[in-house]
ZAMARGU-4260 file (C-alpha; in steps of 0.2 Angstrom, whole numbers, plus 5000, padded with zeros to 4 digits):
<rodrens>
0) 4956/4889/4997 | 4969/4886/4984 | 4987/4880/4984 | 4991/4884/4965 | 5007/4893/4961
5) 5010/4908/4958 | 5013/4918/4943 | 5012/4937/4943 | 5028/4945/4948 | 5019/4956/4961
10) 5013/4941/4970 | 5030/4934/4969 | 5041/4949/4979 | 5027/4953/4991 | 5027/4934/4997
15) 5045/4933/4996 | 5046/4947/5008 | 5028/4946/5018 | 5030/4927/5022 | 5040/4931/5033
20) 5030/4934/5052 | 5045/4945/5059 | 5043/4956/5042 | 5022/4955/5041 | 5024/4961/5061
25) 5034/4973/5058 | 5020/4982/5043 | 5006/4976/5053 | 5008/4981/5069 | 5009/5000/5062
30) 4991/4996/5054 | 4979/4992/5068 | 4971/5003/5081 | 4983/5003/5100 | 4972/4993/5109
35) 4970/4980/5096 | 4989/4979/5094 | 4994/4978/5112 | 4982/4962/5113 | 4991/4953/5099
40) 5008/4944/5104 | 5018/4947/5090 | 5032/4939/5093 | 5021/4923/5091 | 5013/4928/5075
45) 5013/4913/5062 | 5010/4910/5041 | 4994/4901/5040 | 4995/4888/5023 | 4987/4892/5007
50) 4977/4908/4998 | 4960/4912/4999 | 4958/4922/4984 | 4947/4915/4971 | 4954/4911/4954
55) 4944/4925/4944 | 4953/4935/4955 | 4971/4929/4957 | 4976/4943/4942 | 4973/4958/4955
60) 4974/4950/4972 | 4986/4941/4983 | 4984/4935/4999 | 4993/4929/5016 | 4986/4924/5031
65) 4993/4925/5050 | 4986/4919/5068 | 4994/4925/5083 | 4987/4924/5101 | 4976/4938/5105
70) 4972/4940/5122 | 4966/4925/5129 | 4962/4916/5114 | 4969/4917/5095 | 4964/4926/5081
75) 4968/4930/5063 | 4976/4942/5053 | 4973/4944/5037 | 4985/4954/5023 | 4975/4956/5005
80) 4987/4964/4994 | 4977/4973/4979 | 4992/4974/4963 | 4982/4980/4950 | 4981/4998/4946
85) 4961/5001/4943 | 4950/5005/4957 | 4941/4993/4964 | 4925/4999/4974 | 4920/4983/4976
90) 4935/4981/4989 | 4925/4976/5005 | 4912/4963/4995 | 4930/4953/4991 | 4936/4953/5007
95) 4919/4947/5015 | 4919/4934/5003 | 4940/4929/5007 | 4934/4930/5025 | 4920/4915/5023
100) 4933/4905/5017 | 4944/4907/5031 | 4930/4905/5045 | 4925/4889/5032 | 4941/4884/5033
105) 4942/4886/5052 | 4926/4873/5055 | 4932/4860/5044 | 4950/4858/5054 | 4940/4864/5072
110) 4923/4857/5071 | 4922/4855/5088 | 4923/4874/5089 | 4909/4883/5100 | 4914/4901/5091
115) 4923/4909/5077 | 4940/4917/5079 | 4942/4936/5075 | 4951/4942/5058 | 4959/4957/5056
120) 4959/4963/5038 | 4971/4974/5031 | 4972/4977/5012 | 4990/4986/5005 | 4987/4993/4988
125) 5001/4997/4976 | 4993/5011/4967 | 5000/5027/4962 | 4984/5037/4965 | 4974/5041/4978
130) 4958/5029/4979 | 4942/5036/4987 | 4935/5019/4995 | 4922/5013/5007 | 4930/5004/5023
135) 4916/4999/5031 | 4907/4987/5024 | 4888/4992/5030 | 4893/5008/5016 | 4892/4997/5002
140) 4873/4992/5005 | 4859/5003/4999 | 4849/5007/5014 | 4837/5020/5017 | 4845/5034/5028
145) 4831/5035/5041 | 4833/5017/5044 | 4851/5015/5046 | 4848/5013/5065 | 4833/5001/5065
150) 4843/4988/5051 | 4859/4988/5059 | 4857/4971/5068 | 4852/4966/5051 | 4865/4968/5040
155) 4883/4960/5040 | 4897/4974/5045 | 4917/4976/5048 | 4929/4986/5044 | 4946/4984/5036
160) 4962/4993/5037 | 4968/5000/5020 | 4986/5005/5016 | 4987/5014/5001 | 5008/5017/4992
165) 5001/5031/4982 | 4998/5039/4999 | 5017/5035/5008 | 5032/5045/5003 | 5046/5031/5000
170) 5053/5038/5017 | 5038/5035/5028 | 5037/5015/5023 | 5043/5007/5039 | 5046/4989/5046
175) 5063/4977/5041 | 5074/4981/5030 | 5065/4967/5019 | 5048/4973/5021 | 5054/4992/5017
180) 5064/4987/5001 | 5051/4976/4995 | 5037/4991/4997 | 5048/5005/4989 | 5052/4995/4976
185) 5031/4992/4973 | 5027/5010/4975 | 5044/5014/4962 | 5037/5003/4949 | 5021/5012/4947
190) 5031/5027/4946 | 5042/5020/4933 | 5057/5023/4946 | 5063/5006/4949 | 5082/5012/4946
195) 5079/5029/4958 | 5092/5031/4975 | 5078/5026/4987 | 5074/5007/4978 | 5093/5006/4977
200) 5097/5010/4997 | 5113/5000/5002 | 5111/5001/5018 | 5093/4989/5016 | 5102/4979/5002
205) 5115/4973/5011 | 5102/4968/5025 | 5089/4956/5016 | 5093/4939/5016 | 5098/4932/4997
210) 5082/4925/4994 | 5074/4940/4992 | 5087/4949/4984 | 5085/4935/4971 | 5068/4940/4969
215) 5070/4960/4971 | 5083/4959/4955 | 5069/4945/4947 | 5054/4958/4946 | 5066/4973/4941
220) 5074/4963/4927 | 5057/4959/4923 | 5052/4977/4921 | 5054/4989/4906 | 5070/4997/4913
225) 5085/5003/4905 | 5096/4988/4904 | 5114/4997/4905 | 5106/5009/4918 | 5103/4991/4927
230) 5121/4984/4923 | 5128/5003/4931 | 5116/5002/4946 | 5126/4984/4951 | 5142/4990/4949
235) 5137/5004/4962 | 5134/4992/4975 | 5150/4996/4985 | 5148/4981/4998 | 5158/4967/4987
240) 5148/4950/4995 | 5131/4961/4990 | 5138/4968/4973 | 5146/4949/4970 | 5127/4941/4974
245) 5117/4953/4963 | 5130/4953/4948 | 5129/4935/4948 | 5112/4934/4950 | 5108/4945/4937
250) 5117/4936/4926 | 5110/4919/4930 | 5092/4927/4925 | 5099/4934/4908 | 5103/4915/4904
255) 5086/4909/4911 | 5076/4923/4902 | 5083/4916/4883 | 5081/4898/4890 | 5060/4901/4894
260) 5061/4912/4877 | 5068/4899/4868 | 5055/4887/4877 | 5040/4898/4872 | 5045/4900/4855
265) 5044/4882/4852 | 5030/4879/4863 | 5019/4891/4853 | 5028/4885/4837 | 5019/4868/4842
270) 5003/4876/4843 | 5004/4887/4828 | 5007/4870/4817 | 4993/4862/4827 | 4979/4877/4820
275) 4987/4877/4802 | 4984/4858/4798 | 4966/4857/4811 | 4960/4872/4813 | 4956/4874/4831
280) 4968/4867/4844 | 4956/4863/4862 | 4962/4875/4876 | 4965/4859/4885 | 4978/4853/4873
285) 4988/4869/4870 | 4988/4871/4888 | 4997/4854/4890 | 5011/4860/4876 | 5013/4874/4885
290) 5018/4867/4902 | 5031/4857/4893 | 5047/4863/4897 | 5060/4853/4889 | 5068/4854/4873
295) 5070/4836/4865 | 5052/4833/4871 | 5047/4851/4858 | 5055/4846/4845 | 5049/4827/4844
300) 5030/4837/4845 | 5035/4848/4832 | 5038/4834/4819 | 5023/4827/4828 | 5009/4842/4825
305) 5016/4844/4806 | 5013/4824/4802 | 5001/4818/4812 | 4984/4813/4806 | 4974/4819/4819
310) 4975/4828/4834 | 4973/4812/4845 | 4986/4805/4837 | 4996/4820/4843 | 4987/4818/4862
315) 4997/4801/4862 | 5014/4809/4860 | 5012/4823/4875
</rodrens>
C-alpha cells in the first residue's frame, strides 16, 4: 500500500470528486447486482486510507477504497479507475493483485481475525472505445475445456464490475451533481469536447462544492483547449457567485502555471549545466533539483553547477 502523492490530473478530478462516500454511493450503488446492493448500508459507506496500486502502475490506474456494513458484518468496496486509453486485457490479473494487498492489509490491523472481509471490485474506464474484456477472472487462465468442471475448486475466481464511458451517452451518467460533472468531463476529454454544453451544465455547476470546481477548471486548463473558447465559456456562467468563483480561479491558475514554468525552466537549466561540465548527472541528483521549488535557492545552484568542481561539491549546496 502507498501513500505517495498524486500527479496525473486524471487521478486528481476523480479523487476530488470520488472521495467523497455520498458521491462514490451514489455511482456505486448503480453498479452492483440488487441483492448485493440492498445488503450494503449506504448511508454508512466510508473512505479507507491510502492506494493500492503498485508503482509501475500509478501512470494508468487510480484507486479508492470504501467499507460499509454489509449485512451482518462489513465489507469492502473497491473502485479501480483505468485512465489510460490502451486496452488492457490483463485487467483482472491487476485487480487480483490490488485485492491481496487489501486482504494483506486487513490481517495486519485485524490479526485476530478468523475470516476475510468480502470486496466488491468495480473498475470505471475513461475510454472512448468500446473494450472487449474478460470479467471473470477463471477466463484469463488457459484451461482445457473438458476439465473446466473438474479444476474449478482449483483455481482462484471473482468477478468484477466494469463501467466503461465509451459505452454511456453524457445523459446516462447518473449520481451527484459532483460525481455526474466529474465523469462527463472524463468522457468529454477523450472526445476532445471539454468546452461542449453538457461538460458546461450550470445547473451541476452551481451544485459542486468549490473544491472541485477548483479542480474541474485545473484539469480543463490543463488540456489542449482553446484558450478564448475557455475565457467565453466563464463569462457564460450566468450564476454571479459561480461565474465570480471560476473567473477567479482561472485566473489564479494562469499565475501559477508561469510560476511552475518559470520553476521548471530553472530547474532543468540546473541540470543541463550539471551534464555540460560532468557529463552524466545520477537520476538521484537531478531528482532532488527537481523537487526544488524556490527561486533564490535555483539561482544560488545555478552559479553552483557552473563553478563547482565536482558534483559532490554541488550535493553539498542542495
Amino acid at each position: 500500500m502507498t501513500d505517495d502523492p498524486l500527479h496525473n490530473p486524471h487521478d486528481k478530478l476523480f479523487k476530488a470528486g470520488f472521495s467523497d462516500p455520498a458521491t462514490a454511493a451514489a455511482f456505486l450503488q448503480e453498479q452492483l447486482p440488487p441483492a448485493i446492493r440492498a445488503s450494503l448500508d449506504w448511508q454508512r459507506l466510508e473512505l479507507e486510507p491510502g492506494s493500492f496500486v503498485t508503482p509501475q502502475m500509478r501512470e494508468r490506474h487510480s484507486d479508492l477504497l470504501f467499507s460499509a456494513p454489509f449485512a451482518d458484518r462489513r465489507a469492502f468496496v473497491y473502485l479501480l479507475f483505468e485512465h489510460q486509453s490502451s486496452f488492457d486485457p490483463w485487467m483482472g490479473l491487476r485487480l487480483l493483485e490490488y485485492m491481496l494487498l487489501i486482504w494483506q492489509g486487513y490481517l495486519k490491523k485485524h490479526p485476530e481475525a478468523p475470516a476475510l472481509p468480502v470486496i466488491l471490485p468495480v473498475v470505471l474506464a475513461q475510454n472512448d472505445q468500446v473494450w472487449e474484456v474478460k470479467t471473470q477472472f477463471a477466463e484469463l487462465l488457459d484451461t482445457p475445456e473438458e476439465l473446466n468442471e473438474a479444476l474449478r475448486p482449483w483455481v482462484p475466481d471473482f468477478r468484477f464490475q466494469l463501467m466503461q464511458l465509451a459505452e454511456m451517452s453524457f445523459e446516462a451518467i447518473r449520481g451527484t451533481p459532483g460525481g455526474v460533472l466529474v465523469l462527463r468531463t472524463m468522457k468529454a476529454e477523450r472526445l476532445k469536447k471539454l468546452l461542449d454544453a453538457m461538460v458546461w451544465d450550470e445547473a451541476l455547476l452551481v451544485r459542486v462544492p468549490r473544491v472541485l470546481l477548483e479542480q474541474w477548471l485545473r484539469y480543463i486548463l490543463g488540456a489542449d483547449i482553446d484558450k478564448e473558447a475557455f475565457e467565453t465559456k466563464l463569462q457564460q456562467i450566468q450564476e454571479p457567485e459561480t461565474r465570480t468563483d471560476a473567473m477567479t480561479l482561472a485566473q489564479q491558475y494562469h499565475h501559477q502555471g508561469r510560476q511552475e514554468g518559470r520553476q521548471e525552466g530553472r530547474q532543468e537549466d540546473v541540470i543541463e549545466a550539471l551534464e555540460i561540465r560532468f557529463e552524466r548527472v545520477p537520476e538521484g541528483l537531478a531528482e532532488a533539483v527537481r523537487g526544488i521549488q524556490d527561486e533564490a535557492h535555483l539561482r544560488r545552484l545555478l552559479r553552483s553547477a557552473i563553478r563547482c568542481a565536482s558534483l559532490e561539491d554541488f550535493s553539498a549546496e542542495l
